[in-house]
C-alpha positions in Angstrom: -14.3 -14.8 44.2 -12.2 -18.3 44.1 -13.4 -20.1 41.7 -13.6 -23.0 44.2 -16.0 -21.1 46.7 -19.6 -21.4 46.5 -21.4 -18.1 45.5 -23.5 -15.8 48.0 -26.3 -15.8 45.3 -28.9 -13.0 45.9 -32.2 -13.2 43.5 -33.4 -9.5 43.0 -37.0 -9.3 42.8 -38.7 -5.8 41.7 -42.8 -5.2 42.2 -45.2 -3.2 41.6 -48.8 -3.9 42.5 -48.2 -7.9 43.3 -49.8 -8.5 46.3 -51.4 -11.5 44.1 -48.4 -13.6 43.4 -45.7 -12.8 45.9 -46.9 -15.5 48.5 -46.5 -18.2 45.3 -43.1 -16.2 44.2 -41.4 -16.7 47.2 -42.3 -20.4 48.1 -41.3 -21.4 44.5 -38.1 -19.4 45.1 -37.5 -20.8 48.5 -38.0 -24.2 47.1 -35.1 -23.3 44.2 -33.0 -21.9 47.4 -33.3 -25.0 49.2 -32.2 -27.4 46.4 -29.5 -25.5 45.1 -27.8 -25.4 48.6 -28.8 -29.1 48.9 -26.8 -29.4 45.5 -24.2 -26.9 47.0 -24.3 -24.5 44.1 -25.1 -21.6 46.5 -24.0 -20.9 49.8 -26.0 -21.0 52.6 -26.5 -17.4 53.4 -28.2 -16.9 49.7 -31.1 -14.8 49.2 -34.1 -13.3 48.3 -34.9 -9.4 47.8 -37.9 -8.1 46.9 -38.1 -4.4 45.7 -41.6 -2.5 46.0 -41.5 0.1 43.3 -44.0 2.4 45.4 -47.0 -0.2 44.7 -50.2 1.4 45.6 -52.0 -2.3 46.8 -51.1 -4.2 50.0 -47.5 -5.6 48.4 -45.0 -4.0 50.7 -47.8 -5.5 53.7 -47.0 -8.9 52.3 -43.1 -8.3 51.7 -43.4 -7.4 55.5 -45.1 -10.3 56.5 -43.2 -12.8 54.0 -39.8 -11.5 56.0 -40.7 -12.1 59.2 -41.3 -15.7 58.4 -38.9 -16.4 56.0 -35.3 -15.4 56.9 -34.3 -15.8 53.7 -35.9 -13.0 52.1 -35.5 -9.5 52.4 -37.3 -6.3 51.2 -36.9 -2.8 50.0 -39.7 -0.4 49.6 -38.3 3.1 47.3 -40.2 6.1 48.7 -41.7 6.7 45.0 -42.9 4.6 41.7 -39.9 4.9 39.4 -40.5 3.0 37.3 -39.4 -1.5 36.4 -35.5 -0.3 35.0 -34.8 2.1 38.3 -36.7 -0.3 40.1 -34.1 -3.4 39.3 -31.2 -0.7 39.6 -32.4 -0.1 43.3 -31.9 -3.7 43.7 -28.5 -4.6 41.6 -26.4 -1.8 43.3 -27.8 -1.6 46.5 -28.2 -5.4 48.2 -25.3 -7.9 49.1 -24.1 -11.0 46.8 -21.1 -12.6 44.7 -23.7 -13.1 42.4 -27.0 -11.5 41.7 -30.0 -12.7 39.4 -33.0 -10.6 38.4 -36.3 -12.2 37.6 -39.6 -10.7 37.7 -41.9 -11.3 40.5 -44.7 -12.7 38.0 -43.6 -16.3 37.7 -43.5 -16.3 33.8 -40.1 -16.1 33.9 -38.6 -20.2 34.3 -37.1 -20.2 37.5 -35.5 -23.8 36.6 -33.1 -21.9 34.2 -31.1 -20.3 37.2 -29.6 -23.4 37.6 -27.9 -23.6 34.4 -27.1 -19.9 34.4 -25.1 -20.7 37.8 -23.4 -23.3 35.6 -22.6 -21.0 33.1 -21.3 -18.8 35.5 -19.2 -21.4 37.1 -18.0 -22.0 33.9 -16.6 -18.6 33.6 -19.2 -16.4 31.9 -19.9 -13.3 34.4 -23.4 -12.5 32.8 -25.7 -14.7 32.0 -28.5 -13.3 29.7 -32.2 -15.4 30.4 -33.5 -15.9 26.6 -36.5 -16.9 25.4 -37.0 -19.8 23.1 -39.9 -19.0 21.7 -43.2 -16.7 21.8 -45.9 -18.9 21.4 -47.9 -17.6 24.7 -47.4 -14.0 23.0 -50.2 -12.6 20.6 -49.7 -12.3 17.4 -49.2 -8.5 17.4 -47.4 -8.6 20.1 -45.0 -11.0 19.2 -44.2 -9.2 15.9 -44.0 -6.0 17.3 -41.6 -7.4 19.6 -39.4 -9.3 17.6 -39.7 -6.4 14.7 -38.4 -3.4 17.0 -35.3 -6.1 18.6 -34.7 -6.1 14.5 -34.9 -2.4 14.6 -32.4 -2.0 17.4 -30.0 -4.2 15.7 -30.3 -2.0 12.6 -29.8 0.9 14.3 -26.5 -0.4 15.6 -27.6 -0.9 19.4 -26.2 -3.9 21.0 -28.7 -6.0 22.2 -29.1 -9.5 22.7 -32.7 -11.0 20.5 -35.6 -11.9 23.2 -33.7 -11.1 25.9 -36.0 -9.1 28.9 -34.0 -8.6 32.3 -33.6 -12.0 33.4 -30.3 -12.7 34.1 -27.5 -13.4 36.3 -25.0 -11.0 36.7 -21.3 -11.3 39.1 -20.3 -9.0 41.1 -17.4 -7.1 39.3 -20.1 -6.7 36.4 -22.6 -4.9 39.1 -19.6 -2.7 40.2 -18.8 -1.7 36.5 -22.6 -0.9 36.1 -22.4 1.7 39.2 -20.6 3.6 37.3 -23.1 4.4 34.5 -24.8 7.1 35.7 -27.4 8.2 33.3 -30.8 8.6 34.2 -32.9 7.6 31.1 -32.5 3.9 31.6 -32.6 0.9 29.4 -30.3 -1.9 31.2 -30.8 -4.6 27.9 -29.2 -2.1 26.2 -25.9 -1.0 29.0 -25.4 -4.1 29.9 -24.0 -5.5 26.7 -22.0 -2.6 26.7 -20.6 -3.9 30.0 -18.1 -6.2 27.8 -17.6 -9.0 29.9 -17.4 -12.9 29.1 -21.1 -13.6 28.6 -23.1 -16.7 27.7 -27.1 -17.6 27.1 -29.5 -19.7 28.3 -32.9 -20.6 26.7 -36.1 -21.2 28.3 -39.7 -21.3 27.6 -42.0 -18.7 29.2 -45.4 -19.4 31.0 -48.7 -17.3 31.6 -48.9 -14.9 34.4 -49.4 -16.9 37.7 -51.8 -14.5 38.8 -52.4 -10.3 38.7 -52.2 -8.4 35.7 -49.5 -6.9 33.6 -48.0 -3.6 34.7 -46.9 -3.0 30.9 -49.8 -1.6 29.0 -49.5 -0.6 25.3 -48.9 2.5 26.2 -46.2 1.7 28.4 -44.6 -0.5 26.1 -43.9 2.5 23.0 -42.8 4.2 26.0 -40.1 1.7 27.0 -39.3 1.2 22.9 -38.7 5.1 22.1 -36.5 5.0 25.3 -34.4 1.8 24.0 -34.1 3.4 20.7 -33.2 7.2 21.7 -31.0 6.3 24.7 -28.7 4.1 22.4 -28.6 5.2 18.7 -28.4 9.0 16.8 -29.8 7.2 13.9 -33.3 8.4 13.8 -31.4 11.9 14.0 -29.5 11.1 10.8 -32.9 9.8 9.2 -34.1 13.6 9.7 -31.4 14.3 7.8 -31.3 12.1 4.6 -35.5 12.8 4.8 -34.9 16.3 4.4 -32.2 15.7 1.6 -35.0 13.5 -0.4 -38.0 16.2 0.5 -35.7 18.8 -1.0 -35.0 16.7 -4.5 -39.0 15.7 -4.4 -39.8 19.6 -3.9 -37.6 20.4 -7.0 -39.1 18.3 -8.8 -42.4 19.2 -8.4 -41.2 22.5 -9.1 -39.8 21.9 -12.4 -43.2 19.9 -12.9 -45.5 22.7 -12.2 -43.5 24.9 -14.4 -43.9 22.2 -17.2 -47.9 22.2 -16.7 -48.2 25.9 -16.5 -46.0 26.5 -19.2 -47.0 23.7 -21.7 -50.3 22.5 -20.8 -52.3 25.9 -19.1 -55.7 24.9 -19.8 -54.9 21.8 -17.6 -53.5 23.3 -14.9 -55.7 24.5 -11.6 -54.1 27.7 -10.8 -52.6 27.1 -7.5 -53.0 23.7 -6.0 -49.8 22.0 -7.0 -47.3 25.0 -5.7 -49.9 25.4 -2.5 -51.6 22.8 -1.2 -49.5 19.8 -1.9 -45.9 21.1 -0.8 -48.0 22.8 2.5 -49.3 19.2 3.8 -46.4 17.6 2.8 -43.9 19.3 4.2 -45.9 20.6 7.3 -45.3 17.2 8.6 -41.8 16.3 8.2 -41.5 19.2 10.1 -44.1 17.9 12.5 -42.6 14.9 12.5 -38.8 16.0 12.4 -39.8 18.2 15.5 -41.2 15.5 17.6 -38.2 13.2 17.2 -35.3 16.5 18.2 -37.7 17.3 21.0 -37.4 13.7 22.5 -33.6 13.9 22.0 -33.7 17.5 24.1 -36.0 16.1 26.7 -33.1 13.3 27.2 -30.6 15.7 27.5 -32.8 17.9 29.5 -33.1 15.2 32.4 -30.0 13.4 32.5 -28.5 17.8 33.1 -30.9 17.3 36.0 -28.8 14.5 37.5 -31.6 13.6 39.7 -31.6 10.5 42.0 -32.5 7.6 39.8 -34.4 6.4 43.2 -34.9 6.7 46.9 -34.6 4.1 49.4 -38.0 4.6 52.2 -37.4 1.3 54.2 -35.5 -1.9 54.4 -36.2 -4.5 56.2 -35.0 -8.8 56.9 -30.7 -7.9 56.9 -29.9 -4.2 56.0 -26.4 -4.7 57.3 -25.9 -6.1 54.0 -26.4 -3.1 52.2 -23.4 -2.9 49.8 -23.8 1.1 49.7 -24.3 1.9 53.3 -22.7 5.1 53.1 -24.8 6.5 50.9 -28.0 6.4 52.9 -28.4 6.8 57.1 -29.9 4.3 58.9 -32.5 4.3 61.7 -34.3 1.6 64.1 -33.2 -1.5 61.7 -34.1 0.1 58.1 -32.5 2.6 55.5 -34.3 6.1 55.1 -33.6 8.5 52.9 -30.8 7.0 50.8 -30.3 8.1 47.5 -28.1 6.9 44.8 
């Protein structure tokens, strides 16, 4: 794109069960629309595109309803829940734009930072990475836990940019390089540093949840941690190794201390407990332990042999024509069915 030209900027939207917010999402987004074409930082045929990861409420119904009103905004539905990361994929590699910028449909997110990341982008950066400034709406556990495991990615040697989630702007020669990473366990904070191009930062502040509930659970959270860890670093791999080097000096030494009580000291010793019980636990599970971490590195490789689609396209509706992988899917009666990628 000439530097000169304003940018087609398309805002990708992924949803699950928001039938709450999305009326308040897109009139704060059409707003941002308006006044950045007013302020000619976008061009006129920017957009927005909503992606319904398979939501089980009524929020493909209002997608639907918000398109036929609004020709600015588009929608896809995927045929299945695949989950927030294939969710955004579906979105970055599949709709139209110079430049494309993923926020979450929530409104916590500060939709006044796009602005400056379009600056930043202007300015020659091709990704721009949506940082928060601070975590003072975030419990305490939860903003330890958080900041501890971005620490624990940096130690493992996983590139990674602090407080970063998945807003950001991204151009289009940086979606086009991310096309052609093709795994299937996804975790896009951590391939799209990996992407190497010029990239810069903006800081904002994050708000409550306009409305609806989070769709990230505890559980869900470890989830997405083991899968940022294990998709990007052998290390805990290497830890089974240096763990089983020090279990095997430890168990030597107990050894050669059992043999010093029994030898030395017999009317102290309880025949049995230290070479039996103790070594039994102990080791039992490390192995436990050592087991569980291989069998999540097998279950990786297990799926990504699989080569599965990463997600399929039911219907699209408000401008498929702009589709940017048409080939991939077949169309019918103004939406995409079927389409796989």
């Amino acid at each position: 794109m000439d530097g000169s030209q304003v940018p087609e900027v398309t805002l990708v939207i992924p949803c699950y069960n928001e039938q709450e917010v999305l009326g308040e999402t897109a009139r704060r987004l059409g707003e941002l629309l308006v006044g950045l074409m007013e302020r000619n930082k976008v061009a006129l045929t920017s957009g927005v595109w909503f992606i319904d990861d398979g939501s089980k409420d009524r929020t493909w119904k209002v997608i639907e309803q918000l398109a036929s009103k609004h020709s600015f905004i588009r929608g896809m539905k995927l045929a299945h829940n695949r989950g927030h990361q294939n969710a955004l994929l579906a979105g970055l590699l599949t709709v139209p734009g110079d430049v494309l910028i993923s926020v979450d449909a929530d409104l916590q997110d500060d939709l006044g930072a796009i602005e400056a990341m379009l600056d930043a982008n202007a300015g020659g950066a091709d990704i721009v990475y949506g940082v928060r400034r601070r975590r003072d709406k975030d419990t305490l556990f939860k903003r330890f836990t958080a900041e501890a495991y971005y620490a624990l990615l940096g130690a493992m040697g996983v590139e990674i940019v602090f407080n970063h989630a998945d807003y950001r702007l991204m151009s289009r020669r940086t979606v086009e390089a991310l096309r052609e990473y093709g795994e299937v366990n996804l975790f896009l904070r951590g391939i799209i540093p990996q992407l190497g191009f010029p990239a810069s930062v903006v800081y904002y502040d994050r708000a409550e949840r306009f409305a609806g509930q989070s769709k990230y659970p505890l559980s869900k959270m470890l989830s997405f941690a083991i899968q940022g860890i294990t998709s990007f670093s052998a290390a805990p791999l290497r830890w089974i190794t240096m763990l089983g080097l020090t279990i095997s000096a430890a168990s030597f030494g107990l050894i050669f201390w059992v043999l010093w009580v029994r030898i030395f000291h017999t009317a102290d010793a309880v025949p049995g407990w230290a070479s039996t019980v103790t070594p039994v636990y102990f080791l039992g599970g490390i192995q436990l332990l050592s087991m569980g971490i291989i069998g999540e590195y097998l279950a990786k490789i297990y799926l990504e042999t699989k080569r599965r689609p990463r997600f399929t396209i039911d219907t699209v509706i408000g401008g498929p024509a702009g589709l940017t992988s048409p080939a991939q899917g077949r169309r019918r009666d103004q939406s995409v069915n079927d389409a796989t990628l």
